[in-house]
C-alpha positions in Angstrom: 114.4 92.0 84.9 112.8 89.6 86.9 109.0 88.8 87.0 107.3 87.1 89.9 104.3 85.1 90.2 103.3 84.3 93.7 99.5 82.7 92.8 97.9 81.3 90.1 94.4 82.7 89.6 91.4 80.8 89.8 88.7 83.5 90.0 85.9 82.8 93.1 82.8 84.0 92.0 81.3 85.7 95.3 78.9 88.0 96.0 79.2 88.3 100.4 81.1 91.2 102.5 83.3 87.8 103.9 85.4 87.8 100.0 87.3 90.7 101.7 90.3 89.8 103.3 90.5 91.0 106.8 92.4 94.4 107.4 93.3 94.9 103.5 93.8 98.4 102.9 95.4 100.6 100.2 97.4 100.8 97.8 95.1 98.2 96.1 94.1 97.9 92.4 91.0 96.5 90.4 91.0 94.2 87.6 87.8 93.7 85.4 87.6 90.3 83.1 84.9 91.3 80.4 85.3 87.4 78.7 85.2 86.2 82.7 82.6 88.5 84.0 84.8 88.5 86.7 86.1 91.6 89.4 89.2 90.7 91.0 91.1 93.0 93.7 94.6 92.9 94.4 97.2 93.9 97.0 99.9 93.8 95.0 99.8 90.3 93.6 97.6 88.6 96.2 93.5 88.3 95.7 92.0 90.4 98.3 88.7 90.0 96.9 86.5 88.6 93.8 83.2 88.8 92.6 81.0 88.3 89.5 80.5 91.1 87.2 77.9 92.2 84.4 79.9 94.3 82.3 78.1 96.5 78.8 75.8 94.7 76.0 76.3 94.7 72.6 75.9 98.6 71.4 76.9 99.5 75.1 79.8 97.6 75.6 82.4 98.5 78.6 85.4 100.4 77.1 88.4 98.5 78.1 91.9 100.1 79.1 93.7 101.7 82.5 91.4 104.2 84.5 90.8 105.2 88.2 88.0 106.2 90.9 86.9 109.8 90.4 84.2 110.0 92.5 82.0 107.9 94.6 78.5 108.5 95.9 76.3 106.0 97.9 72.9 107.0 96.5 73.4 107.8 92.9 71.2 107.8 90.1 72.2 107.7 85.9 71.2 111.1 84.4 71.6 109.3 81.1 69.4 105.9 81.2 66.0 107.2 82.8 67.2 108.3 86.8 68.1 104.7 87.3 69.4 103.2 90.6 73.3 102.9 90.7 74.0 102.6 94.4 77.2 102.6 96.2 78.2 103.9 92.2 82.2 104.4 92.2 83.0 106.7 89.0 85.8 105.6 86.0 85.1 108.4 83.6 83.3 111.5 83.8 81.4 110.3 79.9 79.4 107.4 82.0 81.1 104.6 83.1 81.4 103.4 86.8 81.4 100.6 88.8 78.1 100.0 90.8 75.6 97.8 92.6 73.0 96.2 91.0 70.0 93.7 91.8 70.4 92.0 88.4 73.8 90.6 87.8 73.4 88.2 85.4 76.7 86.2 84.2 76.6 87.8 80.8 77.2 91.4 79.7 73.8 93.0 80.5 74.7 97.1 81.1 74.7 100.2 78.9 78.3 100.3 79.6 79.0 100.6 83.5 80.4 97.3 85.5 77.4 96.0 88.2 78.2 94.4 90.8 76.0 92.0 93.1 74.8 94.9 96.1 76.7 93.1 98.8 79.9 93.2 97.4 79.3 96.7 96.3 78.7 97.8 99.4 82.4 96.3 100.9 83.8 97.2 97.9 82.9 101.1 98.4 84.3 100.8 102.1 87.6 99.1 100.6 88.7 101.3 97.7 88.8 105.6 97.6 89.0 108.3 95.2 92.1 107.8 92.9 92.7 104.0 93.3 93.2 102.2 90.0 90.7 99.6 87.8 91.6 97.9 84.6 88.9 96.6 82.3 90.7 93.7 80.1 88.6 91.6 77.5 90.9 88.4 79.1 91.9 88.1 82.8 94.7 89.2 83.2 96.8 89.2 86.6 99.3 91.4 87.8 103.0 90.0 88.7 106.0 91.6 90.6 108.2 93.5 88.2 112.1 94.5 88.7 113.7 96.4 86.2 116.6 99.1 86.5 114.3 101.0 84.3 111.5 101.5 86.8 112.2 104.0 89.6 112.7 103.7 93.2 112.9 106.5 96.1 116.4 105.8 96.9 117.1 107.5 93.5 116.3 110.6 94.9 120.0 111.0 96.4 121.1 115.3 95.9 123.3 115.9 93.2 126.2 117.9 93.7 126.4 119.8 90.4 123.5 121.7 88.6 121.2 119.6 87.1 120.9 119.3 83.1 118.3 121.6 81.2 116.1 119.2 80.5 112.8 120.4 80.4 109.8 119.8 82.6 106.7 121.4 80.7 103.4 122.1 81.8 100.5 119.5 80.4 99.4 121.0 77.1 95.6 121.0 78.1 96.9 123.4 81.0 99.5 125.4 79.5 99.1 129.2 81.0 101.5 131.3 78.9 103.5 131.1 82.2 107.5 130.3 82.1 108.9 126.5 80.9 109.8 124.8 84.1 113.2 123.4 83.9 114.4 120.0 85.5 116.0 121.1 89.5 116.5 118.6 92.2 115.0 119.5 96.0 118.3 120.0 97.9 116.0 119.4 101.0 118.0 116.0 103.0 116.6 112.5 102.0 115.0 110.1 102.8 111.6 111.4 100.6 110.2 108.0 101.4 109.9 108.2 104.8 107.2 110.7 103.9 103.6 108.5 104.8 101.5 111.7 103.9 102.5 112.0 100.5 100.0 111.5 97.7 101.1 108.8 95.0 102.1 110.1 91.8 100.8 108.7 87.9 103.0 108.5 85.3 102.4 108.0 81.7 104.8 107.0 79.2 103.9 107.6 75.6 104.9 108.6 72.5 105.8 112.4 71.4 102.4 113.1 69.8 101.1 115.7 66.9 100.3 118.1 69.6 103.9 118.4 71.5 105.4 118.6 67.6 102.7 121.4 67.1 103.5 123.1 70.3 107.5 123.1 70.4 107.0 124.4 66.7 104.6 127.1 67.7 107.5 128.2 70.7 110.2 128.0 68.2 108.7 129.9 65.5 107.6 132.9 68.4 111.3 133.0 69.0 112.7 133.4 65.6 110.0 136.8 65.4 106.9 134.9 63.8 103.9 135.3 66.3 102.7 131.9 67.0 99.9 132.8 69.4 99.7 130.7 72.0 101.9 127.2 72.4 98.5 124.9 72.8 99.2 122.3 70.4 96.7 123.7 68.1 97.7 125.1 64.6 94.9 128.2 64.4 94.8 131.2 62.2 97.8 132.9 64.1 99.7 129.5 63.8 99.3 129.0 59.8 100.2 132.9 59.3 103.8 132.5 61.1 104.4 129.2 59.3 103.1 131.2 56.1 105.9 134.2 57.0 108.4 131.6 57.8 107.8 129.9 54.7 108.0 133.0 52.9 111.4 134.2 54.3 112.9 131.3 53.9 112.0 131.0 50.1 110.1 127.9 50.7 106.7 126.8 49.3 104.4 128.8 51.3 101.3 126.7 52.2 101.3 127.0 56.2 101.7 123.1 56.5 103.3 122.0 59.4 104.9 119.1 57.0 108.3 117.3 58.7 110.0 119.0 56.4 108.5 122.6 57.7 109.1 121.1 61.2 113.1 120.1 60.3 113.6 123.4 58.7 112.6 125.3 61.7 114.5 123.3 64.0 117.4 124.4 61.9 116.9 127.9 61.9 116.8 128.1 65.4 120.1 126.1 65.7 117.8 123.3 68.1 118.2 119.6 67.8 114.8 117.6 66.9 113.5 116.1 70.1 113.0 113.0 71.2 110.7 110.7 69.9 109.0 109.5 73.6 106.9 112.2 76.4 107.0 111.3 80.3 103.6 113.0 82.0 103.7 113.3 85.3 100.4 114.0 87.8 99.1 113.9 91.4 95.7 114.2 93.1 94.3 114.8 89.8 96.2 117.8 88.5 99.2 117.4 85.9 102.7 118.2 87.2 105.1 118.2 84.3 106.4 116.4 81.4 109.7 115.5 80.3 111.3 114.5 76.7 112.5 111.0 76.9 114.3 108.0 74.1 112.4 105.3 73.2 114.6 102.8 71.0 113.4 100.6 68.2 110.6 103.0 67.2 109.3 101.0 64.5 108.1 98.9 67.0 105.2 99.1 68.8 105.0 100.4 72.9 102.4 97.8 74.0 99.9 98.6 77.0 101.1 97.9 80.2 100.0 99.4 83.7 102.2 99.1 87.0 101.2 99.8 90.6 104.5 100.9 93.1 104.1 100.1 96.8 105.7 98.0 99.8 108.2 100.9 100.3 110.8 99.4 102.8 111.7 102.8 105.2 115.2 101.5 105.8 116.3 100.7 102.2 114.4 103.3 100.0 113.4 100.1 98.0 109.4 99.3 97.1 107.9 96.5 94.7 106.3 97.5 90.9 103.2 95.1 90.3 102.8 95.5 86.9 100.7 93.7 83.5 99.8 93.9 79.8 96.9 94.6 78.0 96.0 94.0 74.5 95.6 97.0 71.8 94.9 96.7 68.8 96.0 100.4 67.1 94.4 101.4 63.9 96.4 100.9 60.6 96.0 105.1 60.3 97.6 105.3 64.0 100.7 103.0 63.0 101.3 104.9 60.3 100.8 108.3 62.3 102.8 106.5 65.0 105.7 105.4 62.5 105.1 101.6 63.6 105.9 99.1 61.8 105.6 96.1 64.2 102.3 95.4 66.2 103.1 95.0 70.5 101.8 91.0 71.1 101.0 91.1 74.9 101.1 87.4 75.2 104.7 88.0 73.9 107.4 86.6 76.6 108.5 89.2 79.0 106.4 91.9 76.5 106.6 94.2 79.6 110.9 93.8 80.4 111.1 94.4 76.7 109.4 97.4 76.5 110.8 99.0 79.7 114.2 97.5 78.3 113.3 100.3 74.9 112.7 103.3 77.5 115.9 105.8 78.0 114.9 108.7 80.7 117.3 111.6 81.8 119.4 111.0 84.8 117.4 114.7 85.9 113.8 113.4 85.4 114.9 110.0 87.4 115.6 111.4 90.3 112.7 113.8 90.0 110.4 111.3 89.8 112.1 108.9 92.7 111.8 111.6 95.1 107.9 111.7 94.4 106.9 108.2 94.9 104.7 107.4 97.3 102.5 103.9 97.8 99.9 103.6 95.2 102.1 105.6 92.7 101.8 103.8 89.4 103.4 103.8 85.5 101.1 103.6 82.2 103.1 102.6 79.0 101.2 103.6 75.5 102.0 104.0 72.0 99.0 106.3 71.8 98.4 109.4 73.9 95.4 109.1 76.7 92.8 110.8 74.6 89.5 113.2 75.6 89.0 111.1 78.8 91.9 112.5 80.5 91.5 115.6 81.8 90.2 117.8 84.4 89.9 116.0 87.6 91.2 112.4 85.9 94.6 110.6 86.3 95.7 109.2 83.1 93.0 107.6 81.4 94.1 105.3 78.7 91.5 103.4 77.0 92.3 100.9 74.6 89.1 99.8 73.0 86.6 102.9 72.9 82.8 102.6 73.0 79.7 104.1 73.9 79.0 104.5 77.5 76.1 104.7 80.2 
């Protein structure tokens, strides 16, 4: 892997419509210094724009982590702190924080939570960005760098297999699972090149690892199958769940206490002649709405993921090949998650190349490669977590992935 750093940063504090760079358009991202007080926008690795920032007070601080525009209004006004003002407001989560302008932009945290921005800038920052394009909040600046990694996809993957595909599976979100049929890994014979494609919407991806939920839901599926009505594969054990574990228990002369223990979970497997999956889940969506998810390896397990983000663009229409921009936040997980989690190790961001380590950890089906390479698009980008993306993520929401939560207004 090779990283790439064309600039250093020196952050300009600015306030006027002239900080934008002439003719800058997407895919751009945001990056939010809480320590600098500090906005920076980026076209891949080059400052398109800066500006001081008043980020959340103490008992209101700004959650920090990956998130994305959800909406955007030009008159907007809190329905939380008292109807006030938040013009030109651009939307991060649908609990309260945004971007907006603001008449008092001290250089010190001074919000209940949202990021203000001096009005001018807010108003050519609304004209620059749109719904979907990314901001991370980071305590410490932190600046993204060209990334290339055999790991991290490319559209010229995309190339049609001549045999059937393996049977990987591609499963529906679990937040939006319908009762309808598993999807199952298939290639679009359709003739390349995808990339060529200007229209398409970018894709998020989210790299994590396999959680309670998917061990919950794969149980609940397996158990239906053996003749022990699981109700519904949701990911959440209810009365219908513990009564099948409860039968299962019972006919296999085990301890009957309708705990989903690892050793219920291994004995299960068993039964129904399945391997254990693996220990990593790839979540793919677009525009909002969740496409499907994918089992994938993630080596050294004992070790922890990191938080890293990276943005795909500069797609070259001759050669299939674009650049990943791509950087590391720090998060701190709980001791209660590490041991959930199975991690031994904490992720140091400051690490060298912390980010070509991880992706170096990362093993994904040949199937769900070329899947995802014939779905990127400009703007399409990759989250890497050890912990899932929590209650922000959901309806109308790319991946949120916040890695210090607080209170927000």
């Amino acid at each position: 892997m090779r990283f790439t750093l064309r600039i250093g940063l020196a952050v300009l504090i600015v306030s006027a419509p002239s900080a934008f760079a002439a003719g800058a358009k997407a895919p751009l991202q945001i990056v939010v210094s809480r320590q600098q007080q500090s906005l920076v926008v980026y076209d891949g690795d080059t400052v398109v724009a800066t500006s001081n920032v008043s980020t959340g007070r103490r008992g209101h601080t700004t959650p920090t982590g990956i998130f994305s525009i959800l909406e955007k209004r030009r008159h907007h006004r809190s329905n939380i702190y008292s109807n006030a003002p938040m013009p030109f407001m651009q939307r991060l989560t649908w609990s309260g924080i945004a971007l907006h302008g603001s008449n008092h932009v001290p250089d010190y945290p001074a919000s209940h939570g949202c990021v203000r921005l001096p009005i001018k800038f807010a108003v050519g920052l609304f004209k620059m960005t749109e719904r979907g394009m990314h901001v991370v909040i980071s305590d410490r600046q932190v600046t993204p760098v060209e990334v290339v990694s055999s790991t991290l996809f490319q559209p010229n993957q995309s190339r049609p297999p001549e045999p059937p595909m393996s049977d990987v599976p591609l499963r529906p979100a679990i937040t939006h699972f319908d009762g309808s049929s598993v999807e199952v890994a298939m290639t679009d014979r359709r003739p390349s090149p995808a990339f060529l494609d200007e229209d398409r919407a970018p894709i998020r991806i989210l790299i994590t690892r396999r959680g309670t939920q998917e061990t919950m839901r794969d149980l609940q599926m397996l158990l239906t199958t053996l003749g022990y009505d699981a109700g519904d594969p949701d990911g959440h054990s209810g009365p219908t769940t513990l009564a099948a574990i409860r039968s299962f228990q019972t006919a296999e002369g085990l301890p009957v206490d309708g705990k989903a223990t690892p050793e219920l979970v291994e004995a299960v497997y068993r039964k129904a002649g399945r391997d254990r999956p693996s220990n990593g889940i790839l979540r793919v969506r677009r525009e909002f709405q969740p496409l499907f998810e994918a089992e994938i390896r993630i080596d050294k397990a004992e070790l922890a993921l990191g938080t890293h983000f990276l943005q795909f663009q500069d797609i070259d229409a001759a050669t299939g090949q674009g650049k990943w921009f791509g950087m590391s936040l720090d998060n701190a997980l709980s001791k209660a998650a590490k041991n959930r989690l199975g991690i031994a190790v904490d992720a140091d961001p400051m690490e060298f190349n912390a980010l070509q380590r991880t992706l170096n950890r990362i093993t994904l089906p040949e199937d769900v490669r070329r899947r995802i390479a014939g779905l990127l698009a400009d703007g399409s980008s990759l989250s890497i977590s050890d912990t899932d993306t929590g209650l922000e993520t959901g309806e109308g929401t790319d991946f949120i992935t916040v890695t210090r939560s607080v209170s927000g207004g």
